[in-house]
N, C-alpha and C positions, 0 to 999 in steps of 0.2 A: 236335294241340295246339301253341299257340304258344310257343315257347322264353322262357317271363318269367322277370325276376330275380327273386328271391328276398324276404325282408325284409330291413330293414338288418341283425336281429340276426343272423340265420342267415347273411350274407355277412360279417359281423365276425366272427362264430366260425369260419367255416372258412378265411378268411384268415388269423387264428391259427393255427389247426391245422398250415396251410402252413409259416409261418414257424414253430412250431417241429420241426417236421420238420425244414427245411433249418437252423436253428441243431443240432442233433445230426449235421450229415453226411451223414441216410439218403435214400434215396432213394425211392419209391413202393414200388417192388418189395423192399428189402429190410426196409420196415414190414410189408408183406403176408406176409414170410416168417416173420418173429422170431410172427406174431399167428394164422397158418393161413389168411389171408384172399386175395384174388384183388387182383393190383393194381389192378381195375378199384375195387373197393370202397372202396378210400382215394385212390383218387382222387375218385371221389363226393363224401369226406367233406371234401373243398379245395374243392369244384367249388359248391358251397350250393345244389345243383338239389334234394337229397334231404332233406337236413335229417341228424343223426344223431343213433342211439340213445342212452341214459345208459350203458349199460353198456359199446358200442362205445366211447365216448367216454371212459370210465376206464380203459380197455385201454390207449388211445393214449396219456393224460396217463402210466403206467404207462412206456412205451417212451420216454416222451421226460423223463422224468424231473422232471417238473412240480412245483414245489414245492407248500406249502400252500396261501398265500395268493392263488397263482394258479387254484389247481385251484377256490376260490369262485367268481373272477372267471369261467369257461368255465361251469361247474358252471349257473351262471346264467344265461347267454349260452342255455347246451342247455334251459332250462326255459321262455326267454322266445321261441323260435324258430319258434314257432308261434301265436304270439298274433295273437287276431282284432281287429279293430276295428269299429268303427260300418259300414263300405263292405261286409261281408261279407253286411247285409243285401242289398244291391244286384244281388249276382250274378247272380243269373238276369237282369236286366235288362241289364246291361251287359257289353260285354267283357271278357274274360278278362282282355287289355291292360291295358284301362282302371283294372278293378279294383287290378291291380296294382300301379300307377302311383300311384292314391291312396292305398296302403299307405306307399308312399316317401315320397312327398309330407309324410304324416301325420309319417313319420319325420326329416326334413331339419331344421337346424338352419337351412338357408337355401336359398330358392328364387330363383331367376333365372330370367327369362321371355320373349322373344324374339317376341314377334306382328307379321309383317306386314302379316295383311290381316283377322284378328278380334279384335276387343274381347279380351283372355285371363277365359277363363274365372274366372278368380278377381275379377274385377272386375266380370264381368258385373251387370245388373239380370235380376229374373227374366222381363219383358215381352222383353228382347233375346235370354236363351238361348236362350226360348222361338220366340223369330222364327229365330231362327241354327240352331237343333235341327230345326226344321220343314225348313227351306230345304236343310239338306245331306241330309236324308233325300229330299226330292222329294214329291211326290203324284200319288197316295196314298202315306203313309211304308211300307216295309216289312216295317214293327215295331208291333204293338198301343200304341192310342194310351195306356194304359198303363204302357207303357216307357216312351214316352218322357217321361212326367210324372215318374218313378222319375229319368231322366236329370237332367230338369231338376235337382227337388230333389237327387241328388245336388251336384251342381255347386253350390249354394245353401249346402249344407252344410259344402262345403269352403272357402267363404269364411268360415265362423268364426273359422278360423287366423288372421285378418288382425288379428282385435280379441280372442283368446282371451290369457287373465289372463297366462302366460308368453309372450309372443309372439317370432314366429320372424322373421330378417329377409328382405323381400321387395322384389325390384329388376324392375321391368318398364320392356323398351323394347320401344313401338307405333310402327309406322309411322305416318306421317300418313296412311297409306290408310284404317288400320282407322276412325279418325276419320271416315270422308267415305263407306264402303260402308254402304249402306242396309239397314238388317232393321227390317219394319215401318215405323210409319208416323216420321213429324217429332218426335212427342213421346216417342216410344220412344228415337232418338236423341240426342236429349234432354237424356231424363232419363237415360240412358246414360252421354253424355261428364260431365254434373253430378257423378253416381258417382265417376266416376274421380277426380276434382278433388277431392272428398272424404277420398278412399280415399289419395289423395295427401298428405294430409296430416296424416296418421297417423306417428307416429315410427319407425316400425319396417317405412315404404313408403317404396319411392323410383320415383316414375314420370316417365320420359323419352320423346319424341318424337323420332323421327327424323325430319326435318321433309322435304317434298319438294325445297328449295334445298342440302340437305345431300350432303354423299357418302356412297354405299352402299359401308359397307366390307366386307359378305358376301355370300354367294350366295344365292339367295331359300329359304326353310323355317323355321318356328319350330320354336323348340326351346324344353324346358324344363333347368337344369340345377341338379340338387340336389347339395345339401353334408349330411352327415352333421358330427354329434359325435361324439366315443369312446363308445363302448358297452361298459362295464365296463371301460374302460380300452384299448378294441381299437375305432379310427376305420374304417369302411367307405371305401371309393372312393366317387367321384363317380360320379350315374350322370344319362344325360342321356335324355331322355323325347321322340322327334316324332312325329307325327301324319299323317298320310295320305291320301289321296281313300279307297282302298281299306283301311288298317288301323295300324297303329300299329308302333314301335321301338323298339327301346332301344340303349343305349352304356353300359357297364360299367370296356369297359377302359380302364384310369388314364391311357394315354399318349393314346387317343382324346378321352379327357371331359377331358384337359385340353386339347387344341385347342379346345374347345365355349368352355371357361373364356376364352383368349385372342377367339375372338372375341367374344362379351357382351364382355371390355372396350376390344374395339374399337367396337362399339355404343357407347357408352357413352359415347366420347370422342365420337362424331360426333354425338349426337344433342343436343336444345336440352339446358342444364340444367335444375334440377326449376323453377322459379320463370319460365322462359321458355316450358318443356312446359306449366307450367299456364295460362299467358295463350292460348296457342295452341289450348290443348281449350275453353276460355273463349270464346272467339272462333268456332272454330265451331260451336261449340252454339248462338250467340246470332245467327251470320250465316249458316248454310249451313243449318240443323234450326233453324226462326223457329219 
């Protein structure tokens, strides 16, 4: 099995856990002594691969001397750590990865999105996933043609976030590659880049081109990079999401996902503004996809 992160709630609770741990002085092993437990076990309980029980969890607040008002805040954290959402229909269709991804995704206060050579998935039309989904599987696809209609509509789905009633803010920069590689026919591209332009002009989107006369300020690979809120009072880390010929990534640690963070705004600087990105998608929609 692939090493996935966790939920946001279940990495906010055990990075509390952490810290207060280290606000009392103790250290792994001498929590595991004062409790009869193995140091392995509370380190688990920091580590959010495991998720932790209620009653281990009252032991701890216990040791660490947790007052009232806090022990709600955790108390809560431990009840919401396991919660499903819409994607968990999916699973058997899709990666483990993938799955997981869209868990964060769901949970991010803000997404940042990095495409060099495909349309991003959240912007997609469903005529273009549907060409881009075929195309990287190959033919015959590997997968029952089943899945991958399961794929598609996921991805269809997770573009709700864009227009859903509390919306979350979302910042993409596309290469001018992804604009110009073909999936399916002239009108698919199309009606493609028209989306975007749309999708751009939504308050709570921001889409930029890096144009090919521009400077490439990074190394070639998208990336996605999600921001959490506080979660009962306990903000997760950044985690950053890329993708692969052969399978999928993650980035968790703070000091890492914040290099991700400086480059998106080096992106960002280089690429057209939004009102220059949209004449450009305008453009070749209307001269390159006639």
């Amino acid at each position: 099995m692939p090493d996935l992160p966790s939920s946001a709630v279940r990495r906010a609770l055990a990075a509390e856990l952490r810290r207060l741990r280290e606000l009392q002085g103790m250290s792994g092993d001498e929590v595991a002594a004062r409790l009869g437990w193995s140091g392995a076990k509370v380190s688990r309980s920091e580590t959010h691969r495991t998720g932790i029980k209620a009653t281990d969890l009252e032991l701890l607040l216990d040791v660490y001397d947790v007052d009232d008002v806090q022990r709600v805040q955790l108390r809560a954290l431990a009840d919401a750590q396991d919660a499903r959402g819409w994607w968990s229909t999916y699973a058997s269709a899709l990666p483990a990865e993938y799955v997981a991804y869209i868990g964060l995704e769901a949970a991010a206060t803000t997404v940042r999105c990095w495409s060099p050579e495909l349309i991003h998935g959240l912007l997609q039309t469903e005529d273009y996933a549907r060409e881009a989904t075929l195309s990287a599987f190959g033919d015959p696809p590997p997968v029952p043609p089943g899945h991958i209609e399961q794929r598609i509509e996921a991805r269809l789905r997770r573009q709700q976030m864009l227009t859903q009633a509390e919306p979350k803010q979302f910042a993409f920069v596309l290469d001018e590659a992804a604009l110009r590689h073909r999936f399916g026919t002239a009108a698919t591209m199309r009606a493609q880049l028209l989306q975007i332009e749309r999708f751009s002009r939504l308050p709570n989107v921001t889409v930029q081109v890096l144009a090919f006369a521009g400077v490439h300020p990074i190394g070639p690979g998208g990336f996605a990079l999600l921001e959490f809120a506080p979660v009962h009072g306990v903000r997760p880390t950044d985690v950053v999401y890329m993708e692969h010929l052969t399978g999928n990534s993650f980035v968790e640690d703070e000091a890492e996902a914040y290099k991700y963070l400086l480059a998106f705004d080096r992106l960002t600087q280089e690429a057209l503004d939004e009102d220059a990105s949209r004449k450009l998608i305008r453009t070749v929609a209307r001269e390159v996809w006639k």
